[in-house]
matplotlib code that plots the C-alpha trace (Angstrom):
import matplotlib.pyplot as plt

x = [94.7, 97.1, 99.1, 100.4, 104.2, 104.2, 106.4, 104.4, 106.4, 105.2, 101.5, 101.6, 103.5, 100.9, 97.5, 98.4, 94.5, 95.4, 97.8, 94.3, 94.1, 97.5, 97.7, 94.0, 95.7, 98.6, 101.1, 102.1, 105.8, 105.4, 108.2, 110.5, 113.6, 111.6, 108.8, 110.7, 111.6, 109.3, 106.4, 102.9, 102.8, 105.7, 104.8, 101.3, 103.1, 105.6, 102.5, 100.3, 97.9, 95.5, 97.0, 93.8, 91.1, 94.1, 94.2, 90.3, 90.5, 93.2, 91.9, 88.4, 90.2, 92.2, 88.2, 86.9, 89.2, 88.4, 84.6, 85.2]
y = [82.5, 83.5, 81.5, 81.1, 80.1, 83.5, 86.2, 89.3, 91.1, 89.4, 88.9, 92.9, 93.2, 90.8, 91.5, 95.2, 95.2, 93.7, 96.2, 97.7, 94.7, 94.0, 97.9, 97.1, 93.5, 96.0, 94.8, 97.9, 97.3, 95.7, 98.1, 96.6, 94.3, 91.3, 91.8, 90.3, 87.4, 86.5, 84.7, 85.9, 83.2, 83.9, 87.8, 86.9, 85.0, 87.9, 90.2, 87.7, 87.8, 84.8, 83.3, 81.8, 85.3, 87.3, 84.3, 84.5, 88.3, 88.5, 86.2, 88.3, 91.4, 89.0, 87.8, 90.9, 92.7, 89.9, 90.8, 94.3]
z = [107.1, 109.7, 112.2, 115.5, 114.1, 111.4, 112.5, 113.6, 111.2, 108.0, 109.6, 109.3, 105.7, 104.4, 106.3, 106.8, 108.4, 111.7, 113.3, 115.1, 116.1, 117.7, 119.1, 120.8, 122.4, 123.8, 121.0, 120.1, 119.3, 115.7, 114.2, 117.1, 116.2, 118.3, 116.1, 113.2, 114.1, 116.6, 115.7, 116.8, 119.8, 121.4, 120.9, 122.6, 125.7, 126.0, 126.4, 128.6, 125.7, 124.9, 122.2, 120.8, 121.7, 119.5, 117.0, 116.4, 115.9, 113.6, 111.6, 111.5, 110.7, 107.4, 106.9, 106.6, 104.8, 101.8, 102.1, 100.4]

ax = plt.figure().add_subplot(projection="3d")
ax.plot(x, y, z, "-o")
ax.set_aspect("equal")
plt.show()
């Protein structure tokens, strides 16, 4: 399960599924310096995206990916 307080960086080293789903929240910059140490929340805030809506999906993506 993923996190509000994990880094965006190791969210996409570990659940390499979910960078569709950060590009489609306009997150694109996950190779970016900011993108290693900042966690997903503050990432989400500094886009104006809803924390929780990106949270939910992220977490479908992780959910989905253990399905297969």
């Amino acid at each position: 399960m993923i996190t509000k307080d994990m880094s965006i960086g190791e969210t996409v080293s570990k659940f390499p599924q979910v960078v569709p789903v950060f590009m489609g929240f306009g997150m694109g910059c996950l190779g970016c310096s900011a993108a290693r140490f900042e966690n997903i929340e503050q990432g989400a805030r500094a886009h104006g995206v809803d924390v929780d809506k990106l949270m939910a999906e992220l977490n479908k993506a992780v959910s989905q990916g253990e399905e297969k």
